[in-house]
C-alpha positions as CSV (number, residue, x, y, z in Angstrom):
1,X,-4.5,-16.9,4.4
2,X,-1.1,-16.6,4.4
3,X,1.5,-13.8,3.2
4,X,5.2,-13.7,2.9
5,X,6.8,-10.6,3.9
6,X,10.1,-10.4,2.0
7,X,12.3,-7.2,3.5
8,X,15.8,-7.3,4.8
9,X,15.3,-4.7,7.5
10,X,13.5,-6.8,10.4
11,X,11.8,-3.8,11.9
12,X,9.7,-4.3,8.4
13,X,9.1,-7.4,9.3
14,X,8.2,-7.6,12.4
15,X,6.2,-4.4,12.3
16,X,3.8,-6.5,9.3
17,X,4.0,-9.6,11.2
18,X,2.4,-8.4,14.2
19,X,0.1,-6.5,12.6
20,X,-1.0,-8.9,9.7
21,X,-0.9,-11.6,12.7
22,X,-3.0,-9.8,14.3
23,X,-5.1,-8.9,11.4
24,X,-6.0,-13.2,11.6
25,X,-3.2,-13.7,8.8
26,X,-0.7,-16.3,8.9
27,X,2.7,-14.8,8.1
28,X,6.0,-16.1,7.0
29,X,9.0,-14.0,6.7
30,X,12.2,-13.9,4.5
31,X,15.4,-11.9,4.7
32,X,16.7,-12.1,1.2
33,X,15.3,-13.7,-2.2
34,X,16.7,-17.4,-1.1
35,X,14.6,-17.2,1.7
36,X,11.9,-16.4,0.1
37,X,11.9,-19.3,-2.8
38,X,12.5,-21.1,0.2
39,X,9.4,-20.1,1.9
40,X,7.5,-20.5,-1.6
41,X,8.7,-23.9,-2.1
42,X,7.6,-25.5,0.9
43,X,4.4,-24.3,1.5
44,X,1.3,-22.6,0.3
45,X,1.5,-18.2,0.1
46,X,-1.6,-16.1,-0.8
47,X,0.0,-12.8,-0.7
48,X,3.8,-11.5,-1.1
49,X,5.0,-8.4,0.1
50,X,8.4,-7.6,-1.7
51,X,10.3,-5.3,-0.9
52,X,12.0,-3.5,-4.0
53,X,15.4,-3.3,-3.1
54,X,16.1,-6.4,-0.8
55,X,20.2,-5.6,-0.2
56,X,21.4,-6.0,-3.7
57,X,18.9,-8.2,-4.8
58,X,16.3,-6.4,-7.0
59,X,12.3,-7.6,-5.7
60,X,11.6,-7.2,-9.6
61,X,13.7,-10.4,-10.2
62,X,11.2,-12.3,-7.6
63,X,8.7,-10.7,-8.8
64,X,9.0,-11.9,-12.5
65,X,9.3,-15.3,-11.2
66,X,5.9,-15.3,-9.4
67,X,4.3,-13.7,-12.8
68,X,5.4,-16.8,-14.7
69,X,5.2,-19.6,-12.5
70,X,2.4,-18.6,-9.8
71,X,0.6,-16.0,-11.2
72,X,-2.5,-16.7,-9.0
73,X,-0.1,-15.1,-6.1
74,X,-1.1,-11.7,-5.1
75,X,2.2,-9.5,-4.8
76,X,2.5,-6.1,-3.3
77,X,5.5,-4.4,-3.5
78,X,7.1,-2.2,-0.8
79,X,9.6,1.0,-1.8
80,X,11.2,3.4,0.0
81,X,11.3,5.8,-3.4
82,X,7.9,5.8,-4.2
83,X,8.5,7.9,-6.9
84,X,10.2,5.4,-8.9
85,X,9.2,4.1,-12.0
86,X,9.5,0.6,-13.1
87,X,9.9,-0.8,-16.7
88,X,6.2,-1.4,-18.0
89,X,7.0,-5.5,-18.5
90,X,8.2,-5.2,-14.5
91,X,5.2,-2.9,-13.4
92,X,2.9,-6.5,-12.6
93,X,2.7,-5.9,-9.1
94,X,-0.8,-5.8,-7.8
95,X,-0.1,-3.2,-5.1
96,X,2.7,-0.7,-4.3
97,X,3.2,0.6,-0.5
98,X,5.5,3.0,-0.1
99,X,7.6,3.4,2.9
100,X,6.8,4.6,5.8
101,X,3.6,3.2,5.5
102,X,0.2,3.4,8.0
103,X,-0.9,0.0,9.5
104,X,-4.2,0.9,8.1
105,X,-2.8,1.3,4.6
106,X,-1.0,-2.4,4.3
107,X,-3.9,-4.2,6.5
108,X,-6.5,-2.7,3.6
109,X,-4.1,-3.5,0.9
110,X,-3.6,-7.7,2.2
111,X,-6.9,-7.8,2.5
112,X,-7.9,-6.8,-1.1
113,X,-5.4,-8.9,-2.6
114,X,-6.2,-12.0,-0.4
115,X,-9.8,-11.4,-1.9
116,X,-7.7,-11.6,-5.0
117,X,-5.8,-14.6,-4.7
118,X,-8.7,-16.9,-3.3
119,X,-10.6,-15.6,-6.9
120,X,-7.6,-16.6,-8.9
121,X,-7.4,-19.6,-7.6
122,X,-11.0,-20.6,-8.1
């Protein structure tokens, strides 16, 4: 199982690493939304977890890219203003964390929507 973690604070990123890694997850990482594509080109991702405002890149943009082109990708999106509200065609995430989050809370959260992804993909 793998997830992409998609943040540009690298305490974000290294905090889900480790614990997704440890968690028995495989787990790429991306800075900005290049990165990412990069990541998504080259090889197989289960989960995403996007961060909403990635610099000034908007998550939402990557977000409706997944929707249309890999749908069977299980995205969760990470905010730190969970009070927020998204467009209803953006609101397709399977999953929002808000920041600060508890270990417990995004372990749970990759784990239902790797469940997720290996049914879509079936």
């Amino acid at each position: 199982m793998t997830v992409l973690v998609v943040d540009d604070d690298a305490a974000i990123r290294l905090l889900c690493r480790v614990n997704l890694e440890l968690d028995g997850h495989r787990v790429a990482e991306a800075a900005n939304l290049d990165e990412a594509r990069a990541v998504l080109a080259a090889e197989p991702v289960n989960v995403v977890l996007l961060d909403l405002h990635i610099g000034t890149e908007r998550g939402l943009d990557l977000l409706r890219e997944l929707r249309h082109d890999r749908p069977e990708v299980a995205v969760a999106l990470l905010t730190g203003s969970p009070q927020e509200r998204f467009p209803e065609e953006e609101a397709t995430a399977d999953a929002v964390i808000s920041k600060p989050f508890e270990i417990e809370e995004l372990d749970r959260t990759v784990r239902r929507l790797a469940h997720r992804s290996i049914r879509a993909r079936v």
